[in-house]
C-alpha positions as CSV (number, residue, x, y, z in Angstrom):
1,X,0.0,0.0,0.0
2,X,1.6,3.0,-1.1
3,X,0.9,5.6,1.7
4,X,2.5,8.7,-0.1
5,X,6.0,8.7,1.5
6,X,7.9,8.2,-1.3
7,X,10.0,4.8,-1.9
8,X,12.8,6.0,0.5
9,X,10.2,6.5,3.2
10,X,7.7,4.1,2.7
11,X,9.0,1.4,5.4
12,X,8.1,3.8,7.5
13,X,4.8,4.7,6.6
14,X,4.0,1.4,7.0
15,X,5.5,1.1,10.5
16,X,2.6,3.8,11.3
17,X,-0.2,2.5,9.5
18,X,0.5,-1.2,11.4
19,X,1.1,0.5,14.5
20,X,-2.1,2.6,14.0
21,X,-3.7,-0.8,13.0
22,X,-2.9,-2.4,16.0
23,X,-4.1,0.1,18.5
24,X,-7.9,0.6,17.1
25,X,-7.9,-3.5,16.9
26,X,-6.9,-3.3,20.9
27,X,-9.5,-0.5,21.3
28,X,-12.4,-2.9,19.3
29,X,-11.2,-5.5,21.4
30,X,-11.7,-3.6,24.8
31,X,-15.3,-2.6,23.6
32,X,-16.3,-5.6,22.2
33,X,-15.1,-7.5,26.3
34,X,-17.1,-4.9,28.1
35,X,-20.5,-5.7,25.8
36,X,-20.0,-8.9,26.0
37,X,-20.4,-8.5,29.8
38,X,-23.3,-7.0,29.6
39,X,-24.3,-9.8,27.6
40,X,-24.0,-12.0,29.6
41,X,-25.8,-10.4,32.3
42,X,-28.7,-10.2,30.2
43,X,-28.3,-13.7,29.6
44,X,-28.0,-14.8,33.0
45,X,-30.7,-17.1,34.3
46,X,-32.6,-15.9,37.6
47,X,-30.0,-18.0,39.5
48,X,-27.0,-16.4,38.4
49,X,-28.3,-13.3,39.2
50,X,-29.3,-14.5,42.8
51,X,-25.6,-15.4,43.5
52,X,-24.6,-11.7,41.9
53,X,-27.1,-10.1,44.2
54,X,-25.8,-11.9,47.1
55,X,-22.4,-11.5,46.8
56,X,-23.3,-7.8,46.4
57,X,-25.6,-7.5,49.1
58,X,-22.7,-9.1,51.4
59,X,-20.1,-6.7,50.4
60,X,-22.2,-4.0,51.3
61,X,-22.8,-5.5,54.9
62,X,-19.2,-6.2,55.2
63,X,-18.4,-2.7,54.6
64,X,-21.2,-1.1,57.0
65,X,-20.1,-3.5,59.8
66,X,-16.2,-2.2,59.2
67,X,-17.5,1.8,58.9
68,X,-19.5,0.9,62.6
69,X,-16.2,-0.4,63.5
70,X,-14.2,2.2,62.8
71,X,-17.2,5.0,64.2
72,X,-17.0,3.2,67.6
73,X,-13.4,3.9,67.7
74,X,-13.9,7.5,67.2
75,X,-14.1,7.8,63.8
76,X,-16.0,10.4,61.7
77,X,-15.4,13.1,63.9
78,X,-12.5,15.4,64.2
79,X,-12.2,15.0,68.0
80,X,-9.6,16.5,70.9
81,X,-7.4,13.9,72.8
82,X,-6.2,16.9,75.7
83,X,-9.7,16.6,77.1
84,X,-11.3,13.7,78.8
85,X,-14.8,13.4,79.7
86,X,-16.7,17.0,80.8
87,X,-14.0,18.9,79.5
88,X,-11.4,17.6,82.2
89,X,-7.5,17.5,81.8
90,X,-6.2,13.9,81.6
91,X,-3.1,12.1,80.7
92,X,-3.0,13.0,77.1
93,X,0.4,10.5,76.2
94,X,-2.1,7.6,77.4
95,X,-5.4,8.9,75.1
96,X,-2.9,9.0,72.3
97,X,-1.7,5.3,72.7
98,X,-5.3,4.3,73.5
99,X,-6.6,6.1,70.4
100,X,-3.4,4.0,68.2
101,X,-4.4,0.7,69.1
102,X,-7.8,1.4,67.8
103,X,-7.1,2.7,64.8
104,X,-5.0,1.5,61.8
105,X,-4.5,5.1,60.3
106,X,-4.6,8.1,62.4
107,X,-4.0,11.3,61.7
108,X,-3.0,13.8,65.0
109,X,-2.8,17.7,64.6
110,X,-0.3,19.0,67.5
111,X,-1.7,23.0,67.3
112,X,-1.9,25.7,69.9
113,X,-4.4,28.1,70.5
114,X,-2.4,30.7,70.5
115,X,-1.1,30.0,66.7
116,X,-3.3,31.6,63.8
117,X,-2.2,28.6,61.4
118,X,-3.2,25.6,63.4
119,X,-6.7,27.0,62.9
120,X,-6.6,26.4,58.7
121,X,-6.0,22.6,59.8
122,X,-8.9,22.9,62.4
123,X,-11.1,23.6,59.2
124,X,-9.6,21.3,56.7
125,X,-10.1,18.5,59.4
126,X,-13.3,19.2,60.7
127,X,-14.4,18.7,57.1
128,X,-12.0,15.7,56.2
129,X,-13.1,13.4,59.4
130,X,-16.7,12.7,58.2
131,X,-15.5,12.5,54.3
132,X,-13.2,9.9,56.0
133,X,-14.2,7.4,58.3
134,X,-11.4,4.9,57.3
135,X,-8.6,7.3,59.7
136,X,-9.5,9.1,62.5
137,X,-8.7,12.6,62.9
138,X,-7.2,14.1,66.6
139,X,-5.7,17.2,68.0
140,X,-3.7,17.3,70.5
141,X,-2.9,21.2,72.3
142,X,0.5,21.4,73.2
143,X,-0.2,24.8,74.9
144,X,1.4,24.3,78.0
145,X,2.8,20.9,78.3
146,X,5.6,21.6,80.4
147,X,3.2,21.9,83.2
148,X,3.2,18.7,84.2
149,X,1.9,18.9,87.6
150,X,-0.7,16.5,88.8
151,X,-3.6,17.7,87.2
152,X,-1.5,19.8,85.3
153,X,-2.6,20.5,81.4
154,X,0.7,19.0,79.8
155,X,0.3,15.5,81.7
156,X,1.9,13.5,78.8
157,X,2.0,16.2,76.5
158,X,5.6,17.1,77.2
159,X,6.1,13.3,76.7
160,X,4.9,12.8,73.2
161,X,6.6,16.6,71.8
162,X,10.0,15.2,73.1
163,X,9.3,11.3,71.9
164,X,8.0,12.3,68.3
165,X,10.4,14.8,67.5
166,X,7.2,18.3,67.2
167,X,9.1,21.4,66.6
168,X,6.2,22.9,64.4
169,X,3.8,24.5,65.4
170,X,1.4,23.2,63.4
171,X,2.1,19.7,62.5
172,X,0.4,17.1,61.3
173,X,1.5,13.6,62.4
174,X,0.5,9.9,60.4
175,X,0.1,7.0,62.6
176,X,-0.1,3.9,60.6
177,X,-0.3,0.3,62.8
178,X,0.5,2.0,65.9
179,X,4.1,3.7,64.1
180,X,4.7,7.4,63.6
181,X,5.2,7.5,59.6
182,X,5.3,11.4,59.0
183,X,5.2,14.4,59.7
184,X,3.6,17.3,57.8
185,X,5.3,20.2,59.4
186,X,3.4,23.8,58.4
187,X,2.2,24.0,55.0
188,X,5.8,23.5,53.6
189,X,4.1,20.3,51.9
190,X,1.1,22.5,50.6
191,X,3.1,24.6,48.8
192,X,4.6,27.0,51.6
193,X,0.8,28.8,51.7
194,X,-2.0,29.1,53.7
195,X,-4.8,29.1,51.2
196,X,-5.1,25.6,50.0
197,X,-7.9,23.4,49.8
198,X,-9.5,20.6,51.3
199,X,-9.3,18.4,48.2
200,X,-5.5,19.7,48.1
201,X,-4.5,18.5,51.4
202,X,-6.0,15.3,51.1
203,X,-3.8,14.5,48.1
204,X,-0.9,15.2,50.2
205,X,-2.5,13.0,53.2
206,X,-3.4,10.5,50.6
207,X,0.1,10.1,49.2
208,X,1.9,9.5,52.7
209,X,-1.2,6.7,52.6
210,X,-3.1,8.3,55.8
211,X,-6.5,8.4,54.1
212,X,-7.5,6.4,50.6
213,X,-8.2,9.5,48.0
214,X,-11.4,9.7,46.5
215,X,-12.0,10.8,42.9
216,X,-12.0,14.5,43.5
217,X,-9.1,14.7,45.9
218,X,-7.2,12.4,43.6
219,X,-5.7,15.4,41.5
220,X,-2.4,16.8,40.9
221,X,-2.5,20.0,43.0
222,X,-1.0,23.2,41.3
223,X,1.7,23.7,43.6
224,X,2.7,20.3,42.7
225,X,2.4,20.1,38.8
226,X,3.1,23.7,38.6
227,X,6.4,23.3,40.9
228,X,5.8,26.1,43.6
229,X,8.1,26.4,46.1
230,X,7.7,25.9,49.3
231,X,9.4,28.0,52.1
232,X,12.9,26.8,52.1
233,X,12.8,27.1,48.1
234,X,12.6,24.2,47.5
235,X,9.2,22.0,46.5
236,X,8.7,20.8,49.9
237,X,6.4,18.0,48.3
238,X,7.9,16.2,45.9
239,X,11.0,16.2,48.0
240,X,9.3,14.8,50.6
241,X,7.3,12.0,48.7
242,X,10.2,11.3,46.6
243,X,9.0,12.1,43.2
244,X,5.6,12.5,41.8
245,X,4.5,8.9,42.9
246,X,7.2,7.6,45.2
247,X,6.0,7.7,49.5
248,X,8.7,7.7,51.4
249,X,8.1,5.4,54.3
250,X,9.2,5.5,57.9
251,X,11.6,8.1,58.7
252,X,10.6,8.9,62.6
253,X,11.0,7.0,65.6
254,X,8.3,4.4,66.5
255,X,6.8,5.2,69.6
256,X,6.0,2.7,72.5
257,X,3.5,2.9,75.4
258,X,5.0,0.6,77.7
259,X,7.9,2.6,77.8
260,X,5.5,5.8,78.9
261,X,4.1,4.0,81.6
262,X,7.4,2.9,83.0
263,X,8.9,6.1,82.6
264,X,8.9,8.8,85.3
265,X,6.3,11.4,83.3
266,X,3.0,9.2,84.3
């Protein structure tokens, strides 16, 4: 077939036209698979359906058992760990280690009052907790924590700061299986600003695997794609991930509630 390219080129033209070939065959292939599932669910006699309705209907209880699971550990809700029942002070190391052995993925916002920025995450949270009910969401106010009288406000507090490493005010720390995996320290990792958006910082939660991403927070942010810098000039983000899709894993000390208890700060 003599696709215009002239004799000298012609080898190539046909490369093209068989690589073209090929992809709209794969592409009639694709479609012709998905109708012919379809198909065959229209073919299906009353029995076959049954079992499809079945195995459907027990997927869907499976999941509503492990969301009641997961909303009897705290779940949903964007709760505070530095106050025990009626607004009381209590031993917040020992909610904290309580609250990780409940919950696979937890995410715990270390703020203070006093601190404009911890109130963006208090916003941001407060709306991801419910969207969320796979990770729980916590805060934990440091304001405080070296008074560690008895009855003091930073029982335990002072404990966890020290053990975990907080020097920024506000960070966010990931708990996965009862290990601190990172730290998102400021909004160095949201593009060194102030105004991002819910969607945005669940992409960034999402890729250091504290939440699962659903469709519309599973976009590229701007200050990703786009390369902003963060506010050591650098993009916080990608250095922290290690490229667009790498997670870096690990990286802080893994904390340990026995050795709380048989320390000299409970």
């Amino acid at each position: 077939m003599d696709l215009g390219f002239g004799n000298t080129n012609q080898s190539v033209g046909n490369a093209a036209a068989n690589t073209l070939l090929r992809a709209t065959q794969a592409q009639e292939a694709a479609i012709a698979s998905e109708i012919s599932k379809y198909d065959a669910l229209l073919e299906s006699n009353d029995s076959e359906l049954e079992k499809l309705r079945e195995r459907r209907l027990a997927q869907m209880k499976a999941a509503q058992s492990q969301k009641a699971k997961w909303l009897e550990a705290g779940h949903g809700v964007y709760s505070d760990l530095s106050s025990g029942g009626g607004g009381q002070q209590h031993d917040i190391a020992k909610a904290f280690f309580e609250a990780a052995k409940k919950s696979n993925r937890m995410v715990v916002h270390f703020h203070r009052p006093t601190t404009r920025q911890c109130d963006v995450f208090h916003a941001a949270l407060e709306q991801l907790a419910p969207r969320h009910p796979e990770t729980r969401f916590v805060k934990i106010n440091v304001e405080g924590c070296d008074d560690v009288r008895e009855g003091g406000s930073g029982v335990g507090a002072k404990y966890l700061v020290e053990k975990l490493g907080i020097v920024v005010m506000p960070t966010l720390l990931i708990v996965k299986d009862r290990k601190a995996h990172h730290q998102v320290r400021g909004f160095d990792e949201l593009g060194g600003k102030d105004d991002f958006t819910v969607n945005e910082l669940a992409y960034v939660l999402g890729g250091h695997e504290a939440l699962t991403r659903k469709d519309e927070e599973d976009v590229e942010p701007a200050f990703i794609s786009g390369g902003e810098r963060g506010v050591n000039g650098v993009n916080s983000l990608r250095m922290m991930f290690g490229g667009r899709n790498g997670v870096r894993r690990g990286g802080y000390d893994d904390f340990d509630d026995d050795e709380y208890y048989d320390s000299d700060d409970c």
